[in-house]
KOLSEDREN-89886 format. One record per residue: y, x, z of N, C-alpha, C, CB in turn; residue in three letters. Coordinates in steps of 0.05 Angstrom, whole numbers, plus 5000, padded with zeros to 4 digits. Glycine has a CB too. Layout:
! residues N
YXZYXZYXZYXZALA
...
***
This chain:
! residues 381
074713409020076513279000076112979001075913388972UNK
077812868998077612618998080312488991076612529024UNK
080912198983082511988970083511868993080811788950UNK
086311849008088011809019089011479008089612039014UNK
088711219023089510949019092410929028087710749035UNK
094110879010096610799020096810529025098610859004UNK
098310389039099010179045101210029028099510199067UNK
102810209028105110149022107010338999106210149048UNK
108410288977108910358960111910498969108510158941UNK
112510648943114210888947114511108978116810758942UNK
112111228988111711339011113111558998108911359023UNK
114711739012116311989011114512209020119011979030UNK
115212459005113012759012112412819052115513138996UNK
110112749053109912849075111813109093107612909070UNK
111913109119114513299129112613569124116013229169UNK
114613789125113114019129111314129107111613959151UNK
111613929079109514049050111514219031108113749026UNK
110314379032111314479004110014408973111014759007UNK
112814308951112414268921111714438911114114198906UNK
109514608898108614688882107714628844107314718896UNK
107614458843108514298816107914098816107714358792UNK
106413928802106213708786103313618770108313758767UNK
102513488777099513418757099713128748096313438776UNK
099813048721099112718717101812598727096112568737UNK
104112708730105812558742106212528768105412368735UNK
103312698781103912638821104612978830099712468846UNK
106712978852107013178861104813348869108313158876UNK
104413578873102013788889103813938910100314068865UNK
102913848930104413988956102214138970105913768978UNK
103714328989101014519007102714489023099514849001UNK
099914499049101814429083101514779089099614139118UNK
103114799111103715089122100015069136107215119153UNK
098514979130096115019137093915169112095314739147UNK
095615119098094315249063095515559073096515069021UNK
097215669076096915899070095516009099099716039059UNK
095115909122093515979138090016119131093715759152UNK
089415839121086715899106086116099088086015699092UNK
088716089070087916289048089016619055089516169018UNK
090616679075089416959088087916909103091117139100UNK
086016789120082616769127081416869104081116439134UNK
080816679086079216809059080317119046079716559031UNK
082717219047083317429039081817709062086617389037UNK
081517549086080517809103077817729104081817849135UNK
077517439104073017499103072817619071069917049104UNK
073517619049072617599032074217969017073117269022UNK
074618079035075818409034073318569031077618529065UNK
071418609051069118709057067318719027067918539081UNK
066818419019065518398993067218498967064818098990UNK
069118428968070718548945070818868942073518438949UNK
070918998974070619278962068619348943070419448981UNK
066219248963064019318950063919338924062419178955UNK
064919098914065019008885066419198873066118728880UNK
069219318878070419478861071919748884072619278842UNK
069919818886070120058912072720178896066720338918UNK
074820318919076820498910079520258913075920648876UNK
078919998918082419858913084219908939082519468908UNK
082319968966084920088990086319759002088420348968UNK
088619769002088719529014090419318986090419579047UNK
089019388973089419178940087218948940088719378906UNK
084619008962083318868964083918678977081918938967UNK
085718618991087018379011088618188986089718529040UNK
090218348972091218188950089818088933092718288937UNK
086618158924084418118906084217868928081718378900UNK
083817848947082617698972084517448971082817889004UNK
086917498956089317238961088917078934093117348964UNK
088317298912087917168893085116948896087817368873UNK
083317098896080816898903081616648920078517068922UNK
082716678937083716408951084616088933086416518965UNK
086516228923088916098906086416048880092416358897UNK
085216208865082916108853080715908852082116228853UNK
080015858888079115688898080415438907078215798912UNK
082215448910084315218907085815018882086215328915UNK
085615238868085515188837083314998834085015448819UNK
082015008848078414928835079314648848074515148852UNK
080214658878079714418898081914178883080614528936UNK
084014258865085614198846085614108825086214318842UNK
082814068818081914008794080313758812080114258775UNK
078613788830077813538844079413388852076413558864UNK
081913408866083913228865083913058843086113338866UNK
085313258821087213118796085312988789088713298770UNK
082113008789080112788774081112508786076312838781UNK
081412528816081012328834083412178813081612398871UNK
086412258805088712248816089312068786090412548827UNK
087512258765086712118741085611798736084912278734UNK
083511898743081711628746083211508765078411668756UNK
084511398771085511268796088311098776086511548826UNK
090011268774091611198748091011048719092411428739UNK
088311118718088010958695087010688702086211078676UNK
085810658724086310388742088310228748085810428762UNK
090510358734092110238753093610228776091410148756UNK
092910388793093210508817095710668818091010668823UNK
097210688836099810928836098311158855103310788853UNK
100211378852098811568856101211768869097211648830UNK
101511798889104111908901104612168904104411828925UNK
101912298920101912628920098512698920103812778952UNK
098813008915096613078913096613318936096013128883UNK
095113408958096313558976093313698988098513368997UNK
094414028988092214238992092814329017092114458972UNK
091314299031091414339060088914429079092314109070UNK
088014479108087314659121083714599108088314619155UNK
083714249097081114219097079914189075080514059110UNK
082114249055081514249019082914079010078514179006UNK
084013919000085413648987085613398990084813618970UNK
088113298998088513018992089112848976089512949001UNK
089012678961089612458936091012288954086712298919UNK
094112228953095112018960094711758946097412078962UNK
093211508948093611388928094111018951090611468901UNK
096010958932097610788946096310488929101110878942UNK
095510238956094010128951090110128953095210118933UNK
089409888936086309978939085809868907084109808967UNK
083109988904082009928879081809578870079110068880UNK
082109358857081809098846078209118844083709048814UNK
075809248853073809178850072009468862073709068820UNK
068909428855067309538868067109808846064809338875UNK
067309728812066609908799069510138805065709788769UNK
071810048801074010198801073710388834076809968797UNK
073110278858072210448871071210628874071710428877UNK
068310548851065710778854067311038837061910658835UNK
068110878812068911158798071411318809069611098767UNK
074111168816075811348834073611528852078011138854UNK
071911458867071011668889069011898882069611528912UNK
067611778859065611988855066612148837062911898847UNK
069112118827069312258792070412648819073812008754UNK
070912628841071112858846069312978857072712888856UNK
067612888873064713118873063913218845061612958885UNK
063913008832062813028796064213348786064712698771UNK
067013238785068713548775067313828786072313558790UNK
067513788810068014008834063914068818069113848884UNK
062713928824059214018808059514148770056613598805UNK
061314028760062614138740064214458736064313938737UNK
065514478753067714708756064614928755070314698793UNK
062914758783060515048796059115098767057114938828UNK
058314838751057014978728057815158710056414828715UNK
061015108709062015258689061915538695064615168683UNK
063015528717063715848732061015988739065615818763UNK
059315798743056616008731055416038714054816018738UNK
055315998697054515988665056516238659055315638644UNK
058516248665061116408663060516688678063816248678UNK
059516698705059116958713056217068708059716978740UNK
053816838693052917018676053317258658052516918668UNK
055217178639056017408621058217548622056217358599UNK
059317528653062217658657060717908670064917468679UNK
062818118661062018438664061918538690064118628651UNK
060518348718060618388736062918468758059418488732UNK
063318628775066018708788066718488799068218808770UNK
070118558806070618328819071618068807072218388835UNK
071618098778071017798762068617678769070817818731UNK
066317798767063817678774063117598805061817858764UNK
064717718816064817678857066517398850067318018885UNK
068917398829070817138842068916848818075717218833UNK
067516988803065716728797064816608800064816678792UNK
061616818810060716748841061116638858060716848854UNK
063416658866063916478894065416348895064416558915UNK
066716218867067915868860065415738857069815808828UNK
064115848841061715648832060515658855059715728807UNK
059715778885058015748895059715558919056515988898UNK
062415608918064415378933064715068922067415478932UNK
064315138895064114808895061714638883066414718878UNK
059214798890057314768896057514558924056315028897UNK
057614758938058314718966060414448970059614998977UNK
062414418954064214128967063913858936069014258974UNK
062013918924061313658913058213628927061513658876UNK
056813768941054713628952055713578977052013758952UNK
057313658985058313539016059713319019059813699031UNK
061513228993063513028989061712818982065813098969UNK
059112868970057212588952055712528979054412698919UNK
055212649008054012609035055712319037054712879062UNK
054312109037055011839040056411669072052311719032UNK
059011839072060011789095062811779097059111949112UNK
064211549101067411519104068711749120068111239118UNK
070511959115072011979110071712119074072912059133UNK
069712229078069112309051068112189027067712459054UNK
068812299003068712108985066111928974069712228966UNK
063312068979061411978982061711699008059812228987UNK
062711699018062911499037064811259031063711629060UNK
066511299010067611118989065310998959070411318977UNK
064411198963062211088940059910998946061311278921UNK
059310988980057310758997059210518992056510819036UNK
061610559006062610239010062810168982065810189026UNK
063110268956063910118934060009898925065410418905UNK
057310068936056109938925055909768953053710078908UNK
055909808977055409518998058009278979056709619045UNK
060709408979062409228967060408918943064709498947UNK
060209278924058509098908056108848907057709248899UNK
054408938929053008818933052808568951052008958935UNK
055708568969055708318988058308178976055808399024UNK
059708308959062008208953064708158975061107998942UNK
064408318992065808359023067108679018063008329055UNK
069408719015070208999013070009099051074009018994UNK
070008899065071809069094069309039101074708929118UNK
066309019101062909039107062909319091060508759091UNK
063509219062063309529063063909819079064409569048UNK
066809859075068409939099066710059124070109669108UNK
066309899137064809899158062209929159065309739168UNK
061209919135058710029137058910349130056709869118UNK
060710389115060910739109062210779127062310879082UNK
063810699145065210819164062710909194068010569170UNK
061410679191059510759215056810949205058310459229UNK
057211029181054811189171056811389165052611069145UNK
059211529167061711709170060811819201065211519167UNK
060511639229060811689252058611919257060611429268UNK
055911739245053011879249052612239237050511639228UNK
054012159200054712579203056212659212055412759183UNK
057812559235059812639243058712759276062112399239UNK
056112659284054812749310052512899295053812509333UNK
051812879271050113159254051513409248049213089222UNK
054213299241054913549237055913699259056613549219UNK
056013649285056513749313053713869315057313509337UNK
051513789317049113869324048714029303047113669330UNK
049314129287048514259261047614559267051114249240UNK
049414729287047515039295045714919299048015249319UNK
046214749322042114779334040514689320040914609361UNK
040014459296038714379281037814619262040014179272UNK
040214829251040515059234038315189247043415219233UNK
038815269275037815489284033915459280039215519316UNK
032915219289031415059286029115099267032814889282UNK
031414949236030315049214030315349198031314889201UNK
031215509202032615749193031815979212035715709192UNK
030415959235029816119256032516369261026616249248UNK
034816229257036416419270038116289287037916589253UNK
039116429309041416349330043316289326042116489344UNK
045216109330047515999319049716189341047615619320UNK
051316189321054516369339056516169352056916569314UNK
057716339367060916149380062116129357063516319403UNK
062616209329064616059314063515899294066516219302UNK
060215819302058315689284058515439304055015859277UNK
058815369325059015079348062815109341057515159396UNK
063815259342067215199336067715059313069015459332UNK
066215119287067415079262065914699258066215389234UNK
062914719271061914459273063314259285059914459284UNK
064614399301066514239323068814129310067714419345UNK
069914329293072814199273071513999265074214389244UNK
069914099242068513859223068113659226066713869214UNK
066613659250065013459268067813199275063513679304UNK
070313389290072613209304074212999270075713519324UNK
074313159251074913119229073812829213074213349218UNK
070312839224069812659202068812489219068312729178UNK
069212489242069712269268073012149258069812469308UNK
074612239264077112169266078211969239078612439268UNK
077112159221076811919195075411689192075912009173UNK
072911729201071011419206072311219221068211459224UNK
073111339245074511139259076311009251075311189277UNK
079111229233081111049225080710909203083311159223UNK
078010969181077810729163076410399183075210849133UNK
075310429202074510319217076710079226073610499233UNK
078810219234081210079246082509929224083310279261UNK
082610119194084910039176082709769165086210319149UNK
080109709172078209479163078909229178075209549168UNK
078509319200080309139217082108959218081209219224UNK
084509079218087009079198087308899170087209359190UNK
086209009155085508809120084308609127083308939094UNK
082208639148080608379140082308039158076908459155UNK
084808169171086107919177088507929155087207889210UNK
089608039139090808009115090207719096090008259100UNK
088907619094088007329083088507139089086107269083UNK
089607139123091006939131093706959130090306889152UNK
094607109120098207089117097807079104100507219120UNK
099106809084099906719067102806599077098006569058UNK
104706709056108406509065108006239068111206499040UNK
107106149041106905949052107005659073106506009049UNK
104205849079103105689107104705669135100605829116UNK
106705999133107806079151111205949154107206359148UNK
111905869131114605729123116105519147113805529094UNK
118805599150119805429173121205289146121905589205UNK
121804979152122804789144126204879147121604539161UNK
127104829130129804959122132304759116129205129097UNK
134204789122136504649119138704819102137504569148UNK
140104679080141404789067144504589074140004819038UNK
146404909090149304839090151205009069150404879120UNK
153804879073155505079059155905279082158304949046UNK
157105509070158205699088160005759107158805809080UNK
162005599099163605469119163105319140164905349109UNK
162305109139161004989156160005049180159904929148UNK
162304939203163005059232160105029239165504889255UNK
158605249252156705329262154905129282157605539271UNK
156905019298155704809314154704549301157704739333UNK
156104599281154504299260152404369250156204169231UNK
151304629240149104709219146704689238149405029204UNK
148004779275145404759293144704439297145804909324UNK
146704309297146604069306145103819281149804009314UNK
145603919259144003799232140203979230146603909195UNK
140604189234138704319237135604129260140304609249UNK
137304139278136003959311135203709299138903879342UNK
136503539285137203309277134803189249140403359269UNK
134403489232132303429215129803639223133403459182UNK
130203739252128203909267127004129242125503689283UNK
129004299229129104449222128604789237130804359212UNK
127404959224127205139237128905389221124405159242UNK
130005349208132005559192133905399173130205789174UNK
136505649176138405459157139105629139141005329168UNK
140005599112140305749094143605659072137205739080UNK
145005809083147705739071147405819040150305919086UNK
149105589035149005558994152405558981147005138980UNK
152405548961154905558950155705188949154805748918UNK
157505198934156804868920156604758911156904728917UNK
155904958890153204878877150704888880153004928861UNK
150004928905147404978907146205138909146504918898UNK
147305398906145505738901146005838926146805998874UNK
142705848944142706088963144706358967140506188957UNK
145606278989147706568987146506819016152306418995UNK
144706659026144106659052143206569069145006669059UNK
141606689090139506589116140706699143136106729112UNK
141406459160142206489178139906689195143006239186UNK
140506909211139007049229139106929250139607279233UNK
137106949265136406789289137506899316133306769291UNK
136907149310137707309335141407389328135207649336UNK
142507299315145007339305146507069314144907409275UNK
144806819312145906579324145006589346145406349314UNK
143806639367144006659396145706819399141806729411UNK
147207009397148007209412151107049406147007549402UNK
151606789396153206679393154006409417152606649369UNK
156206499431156006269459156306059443158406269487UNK
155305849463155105549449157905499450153105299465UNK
159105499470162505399468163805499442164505539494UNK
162905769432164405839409163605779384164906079409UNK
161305629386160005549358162105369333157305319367UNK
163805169347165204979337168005199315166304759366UNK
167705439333170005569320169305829306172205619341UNK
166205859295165205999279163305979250164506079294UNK
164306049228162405939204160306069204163505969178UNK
157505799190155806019190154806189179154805999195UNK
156606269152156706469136156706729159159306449116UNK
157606639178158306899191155307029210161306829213UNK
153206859217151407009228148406979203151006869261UNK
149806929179148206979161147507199144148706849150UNK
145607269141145007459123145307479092142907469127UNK
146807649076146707569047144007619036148707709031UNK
142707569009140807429003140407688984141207108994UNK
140107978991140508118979138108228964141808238990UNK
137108328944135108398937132708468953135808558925UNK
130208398949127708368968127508158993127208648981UNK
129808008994130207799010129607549004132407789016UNK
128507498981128107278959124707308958129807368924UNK
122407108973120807208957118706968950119707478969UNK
116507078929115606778921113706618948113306818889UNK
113606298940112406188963109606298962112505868963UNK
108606328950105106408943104706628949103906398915UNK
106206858953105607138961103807228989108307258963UNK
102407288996100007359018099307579020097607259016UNK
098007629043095907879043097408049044094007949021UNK
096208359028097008629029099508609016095108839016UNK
099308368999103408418977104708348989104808258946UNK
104808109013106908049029107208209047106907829039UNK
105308389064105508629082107208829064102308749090UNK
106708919035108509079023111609019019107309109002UNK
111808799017114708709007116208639034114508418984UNK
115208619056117208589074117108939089116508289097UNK
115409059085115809319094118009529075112909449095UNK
117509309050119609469032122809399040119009368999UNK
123309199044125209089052126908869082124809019033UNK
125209099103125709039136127508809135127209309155UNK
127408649150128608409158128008199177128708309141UNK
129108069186128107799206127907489189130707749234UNK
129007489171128407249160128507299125130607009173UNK
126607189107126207089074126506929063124607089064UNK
128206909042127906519034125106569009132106319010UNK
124306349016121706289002122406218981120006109011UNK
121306178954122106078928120005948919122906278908UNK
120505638902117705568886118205718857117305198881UNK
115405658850115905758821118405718804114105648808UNK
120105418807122105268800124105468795122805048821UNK
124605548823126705698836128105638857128405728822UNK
126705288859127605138883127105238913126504888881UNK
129405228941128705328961125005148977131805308978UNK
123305328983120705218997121405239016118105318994UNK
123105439032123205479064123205769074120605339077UNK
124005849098125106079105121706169117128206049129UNK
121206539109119206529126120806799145116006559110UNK
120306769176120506939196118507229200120206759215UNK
121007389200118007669200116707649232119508119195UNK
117607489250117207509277114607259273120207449300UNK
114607029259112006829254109606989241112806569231UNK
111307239227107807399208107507579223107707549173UNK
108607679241107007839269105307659281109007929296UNK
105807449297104707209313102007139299106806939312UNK
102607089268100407019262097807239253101206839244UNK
098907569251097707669244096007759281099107839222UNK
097807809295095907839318094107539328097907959343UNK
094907339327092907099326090107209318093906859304UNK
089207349294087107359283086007639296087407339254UNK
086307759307086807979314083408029325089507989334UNK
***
């Protein structure tokens, strides 16, 4: 289980999930990998159930589906803590999604600090150690059978995934609640990062070695689906280390985009204004963008760049440059001071080749190019 970083706001339901309801406002979807798992558990968990209520025939496979979906229920409640606490941060919260390896928390963005981290990550091992207490305290005094078999073995499942999730290693949530105290302590979120991400890698070659270590301690022989299942796990919480690894990467050149800095010097024409003149005044005050206005003065538009080349020079004199301009349409407007992860959000929200910049005023600062905040983001690279 673990808390899913979005980047980018309003992400759409993953392909291939199914809606199942609703928690806190965020969808709950299951991938066609949820019901895989949960007939696995319906056929390992047949054998014990007879036992438990000898005589059900093949009602025990359906006892076997229920238990599943019970246990999911449970992994559901570790989510929604996440999905909770996360929301009351502040945070948006997109989907909540049960799948081959227990649950995802979509949550879009990152935490504003070290404490809001720790608690988003830990409040779900916490639950999931919560659920195990309840449900055993609970199959204490439950009348045994297969109520007491499906008690049993929530509480002893989430036993099992709040001490495995608190194992201090990125992709898992314990591995969010290393980086929140390195965070804390160096005041560097992407050290953090990378320090849970490379202590993610290390259980991630433990948990590969884990029969033979088992066998070791435990004096028994490990099986072919005891090196298979290590092997998932193992590829799993490799694959996640790495990509928080990359997405650290990534953020930590976010600080240098700023619009700002990145701003081409801008010329304001009317719209009309035969095309060959706007390049030729442009050249003239070595302008790097032009931005057609009314006349009075109000932005109507940013000439595209790749829209004025594809314009022969001979025909410039007999074209306005309203015409290879862009209108100025919502998300095309944005402030000069915007940087980082909000300017990565707002132009992903709103694809384009060129922005007019704004001062606080309202006055034009200058055009910024999405092709200059590539340039400059691979510069740092």
């Amino acid at each position: 289980m673990s808390d899913q970083r979005a980047s980018r706001r309003g992400s759409t339901r993953p392909p291939g999930t199914l809606k199942v309801g609703s928690v806190a406002g965020s969808d709950v979807l299951v991938t066609p990998s949820w019901f895989l798992i949960a007939g696995l558990i319906a056929l390992i968990t047949a054998p014990a159930i007879e036992r438990a209520e000898p005589g059900l025939g093949g009602l025990k496979y359906v006892a076997g589906l229920a238990l599943a979906i019970l246990l999911y229920l449970s992994v559901l409640v570790h989510e929604a803590s996440h999905a909770l606490v996360a929301k009351r941060f502040g945070l948006v919260v997109s989907h909540i999604t049960l799948q081959f390896f227990g649950g995802m928390t979509a949550i879009e963005g990152e935490p504003a600090s070290p404490r809001q981290e720790f608690w988003v990550s830990v409040v779900g091992p916490l639950s999931s150690l919560g659920v195990a207490l309840v449900t055993y305290l609970a199959s204490l005094i439950a009348p045994g059978g297969l109520i007491g078999l499906a008690l049993s073995g929530v509480a002893l499942a989430n036993v099992f995934v709040g001490i495995i999730n608190l194992v201090p290693g990125l992709p898992l949530d314990g591995g969010r609640v290393l980086k929140a105290v390195v965070w804390g302590v160096t005041g560097d979120t992407h050290r953090g990062t990378i320090v849970a991400a490379w202590v993610g890698r290390v259980v991630a070659l433990l948990a590969f070695g884990w029969p033979i270590l088992a066998s070791k301690f435990f004096d028994t022989p490990p099986s072919v689906f005891d090196f298979v299942f290590a092997g998932v796990i193992s590829m799993f919480l490799w694959s996640g280390a790495t990509a928080a690894l990359e997405s650290a990467k990534v953020r930590s050149r976010l600080p240098y985009l700023v619009a700002r800095d990145l701003a081409r010097r801008t010329l304001t024409v009317p719209g009309e204004l035969p095309l060959s003149e706007a390049v030729r005044r442009a050249q003239d005050e070595q302008a790097g963008s032009i931005v057609t206005v009314t006349s009075a003065g109000v932005p109507v538009g940013v000439v595209n760049e790749a829209a004025l080349m594809s314009v022969p020079v001979d025909r410039r004199a007999w074209v306005p440059t309203s015409s290879v301009a862009r209108t100025l349409e919502a998300g095309l407007q944005l402030p000069a001071g915007i940087g980082g992860e909000e300017l990565i959000r707002a132009i992903s929200a709103r694809p384009a080749g060129e922005y007019l910049l704004l001062d606080p005023d309202g006055s034009i600062f200058g055009v910024l190019s999405a092709a200059d905040v590539d340039r400059a983001f691979r510069a740092h690279a």
